[in-house]
C-alpha positions in Angstrom: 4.1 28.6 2.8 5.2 29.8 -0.9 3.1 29.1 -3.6 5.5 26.4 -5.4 5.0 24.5 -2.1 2.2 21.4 -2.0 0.0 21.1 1.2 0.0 17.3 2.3 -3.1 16.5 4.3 -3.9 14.0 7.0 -6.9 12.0 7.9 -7.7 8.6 10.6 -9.9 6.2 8.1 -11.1 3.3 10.6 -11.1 -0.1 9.5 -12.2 -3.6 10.6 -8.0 -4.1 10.8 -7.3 -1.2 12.6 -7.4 2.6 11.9 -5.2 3.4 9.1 -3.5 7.0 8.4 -4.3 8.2 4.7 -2.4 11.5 3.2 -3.0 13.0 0.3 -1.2 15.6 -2.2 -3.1 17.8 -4.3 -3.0 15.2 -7.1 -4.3 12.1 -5.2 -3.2 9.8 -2.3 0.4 8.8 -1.8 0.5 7.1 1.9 -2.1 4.9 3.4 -1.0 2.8 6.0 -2.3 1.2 9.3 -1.3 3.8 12.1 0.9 1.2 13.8 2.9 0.4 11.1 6.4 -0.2 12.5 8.1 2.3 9.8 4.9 4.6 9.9 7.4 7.9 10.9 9.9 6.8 7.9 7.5 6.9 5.3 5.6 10.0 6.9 9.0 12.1 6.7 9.8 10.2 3.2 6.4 12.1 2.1 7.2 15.3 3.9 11.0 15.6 1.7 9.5 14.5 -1.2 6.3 16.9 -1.7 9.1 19.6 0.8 5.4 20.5 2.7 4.3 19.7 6.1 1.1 17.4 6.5 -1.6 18.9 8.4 -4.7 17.1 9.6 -7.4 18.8 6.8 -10.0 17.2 4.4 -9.3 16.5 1.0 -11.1 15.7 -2.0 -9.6 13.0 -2.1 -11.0 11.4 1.2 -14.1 10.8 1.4 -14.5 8.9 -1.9 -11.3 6.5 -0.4 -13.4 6.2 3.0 -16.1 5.3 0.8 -14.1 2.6 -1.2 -12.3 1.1 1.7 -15.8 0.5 3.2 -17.1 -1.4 0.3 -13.5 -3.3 -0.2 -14.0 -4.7 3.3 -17.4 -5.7 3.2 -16.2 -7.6 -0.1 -18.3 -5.9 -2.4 -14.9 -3.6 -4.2 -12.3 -5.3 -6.3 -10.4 -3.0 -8.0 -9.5 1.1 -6.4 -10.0 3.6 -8.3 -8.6 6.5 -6.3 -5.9 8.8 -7.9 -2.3 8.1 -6.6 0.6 10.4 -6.3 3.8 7.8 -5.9 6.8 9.2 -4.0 9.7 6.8 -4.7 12.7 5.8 -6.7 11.8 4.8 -10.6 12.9 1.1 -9.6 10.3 1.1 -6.2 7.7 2.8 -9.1 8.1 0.2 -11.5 7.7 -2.6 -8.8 4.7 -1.4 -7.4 3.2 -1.2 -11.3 4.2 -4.7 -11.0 1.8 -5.1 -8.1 -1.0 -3.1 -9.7 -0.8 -6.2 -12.1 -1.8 -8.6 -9.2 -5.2 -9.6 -9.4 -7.9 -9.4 -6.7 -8.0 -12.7 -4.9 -5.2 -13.8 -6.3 -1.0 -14.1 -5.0 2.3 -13.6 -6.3 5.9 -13.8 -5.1 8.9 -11.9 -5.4 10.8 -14.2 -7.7 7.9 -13.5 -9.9 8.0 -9.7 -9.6 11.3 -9.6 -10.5 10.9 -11.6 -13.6 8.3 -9.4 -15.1 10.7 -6.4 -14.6 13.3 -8.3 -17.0 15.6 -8.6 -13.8 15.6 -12.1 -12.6 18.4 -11.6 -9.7 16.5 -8.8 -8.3 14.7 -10.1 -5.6 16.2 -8.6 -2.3 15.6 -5.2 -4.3 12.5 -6.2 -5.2 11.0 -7.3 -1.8 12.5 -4.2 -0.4 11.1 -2.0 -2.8 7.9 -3.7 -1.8 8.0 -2.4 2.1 8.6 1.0 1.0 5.3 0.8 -1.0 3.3 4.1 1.2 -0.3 2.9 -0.4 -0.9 -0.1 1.2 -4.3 -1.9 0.0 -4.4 0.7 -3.2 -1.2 -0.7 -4.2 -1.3 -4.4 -3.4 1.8 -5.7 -1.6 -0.2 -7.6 0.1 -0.4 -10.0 -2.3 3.0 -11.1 -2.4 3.9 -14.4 -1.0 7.2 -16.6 -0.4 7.8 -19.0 -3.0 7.0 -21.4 -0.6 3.7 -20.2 -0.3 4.4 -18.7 3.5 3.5 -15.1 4.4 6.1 -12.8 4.2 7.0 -9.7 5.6 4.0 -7.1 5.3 4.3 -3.6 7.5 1.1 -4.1 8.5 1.7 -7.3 10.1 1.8 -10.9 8.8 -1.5 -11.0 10.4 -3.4 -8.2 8.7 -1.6 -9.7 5.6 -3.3 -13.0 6.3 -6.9 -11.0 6.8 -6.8 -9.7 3.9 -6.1 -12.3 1.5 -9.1 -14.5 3.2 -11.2 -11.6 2.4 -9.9 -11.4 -1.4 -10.3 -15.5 -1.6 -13.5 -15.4 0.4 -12.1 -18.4 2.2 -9.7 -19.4 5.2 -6.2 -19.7 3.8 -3.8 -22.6 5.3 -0.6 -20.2 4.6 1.9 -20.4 7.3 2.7 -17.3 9.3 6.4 -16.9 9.5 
């Protein structure tokens, strides 16, 4: 490997929702996702062009302290992540998923919404696909995005994970309907 080339690494995180796959760059994490995410091999490859590396299954700094928060987000006791991120997207899929940074814990947002903040109103197909691509699931919230109607919507983790999660961020049973 030359020099100018970045060495992605690989690790298996377990979860009460399932094992998720975490990678990280030399400058922080940028994919987490559960390991049966339908577009898992997209966004692996999308990681692999972007940092032009392989990923190899190795420790990285960067590991054990998200292990560590993961643990404490599930048992309820972690609100906010404070891991380092490395992005790897468009500016547009970037500035959405600053948007969902902006989302608080235990609290919902939609699409409609998203795209308002952004200044761009009639972007909400862009929007809600610039939200699948999101590679940090949890770290970068797009779980917290809802239909306008108040109904689940798509979430590559699974509508159900999706519903899990926000019950643990509202501490309560949530009526939404699962599309």
């Amino acid at each position: 490997m030359s020099k100018d080339k970045q060495l992605i690494t690989l690790t298996r995180i377990k979860t009460p929702l399932g094992t998720m796959i975490a990678c990280a760059s030399e400058n922080g994490i940028c994919l987490l996702e559960f390991s049966d995410c339908k577009i898992l091999e997209t966004k692996l490859r999308m990681i692999t062009q972007a940092f032009n590396s392989p990923i190899i299954q190795r420790e990285s700094k960067f590991f054990k302290p998200l292990k560590q928060q993961l643990d404490s987000y599930f048992k309820g006791n972690l609100k906010e992540f404070a891991i380092p991120l490395d992005w790897v997207g468009s500016d547009f899929q970037k500035d959405v998923w600053k948007i969902l940074l902006q989302i608080p814990y235990g609290k919902t947002s939609t699409y409609a919404i998203q795209a308002q903040k952004m200044g761009k109103p009639s972007s909400i197909r862009a929007v809600a696909k610039a939200n699948g691509m999101n590679k940090i699931s949890l770290l970068i919230p797009c779980h917290r995005v809802i239909g306008s109607d108040g109904s689940l919507t798509g979430y590559s983790g699974g509508l159900w994970r999706k519903k899990k999660l926000l019950e643990l961020e509202s501490s309560f049973p949530l009526q939404l309907k699962l599309l």
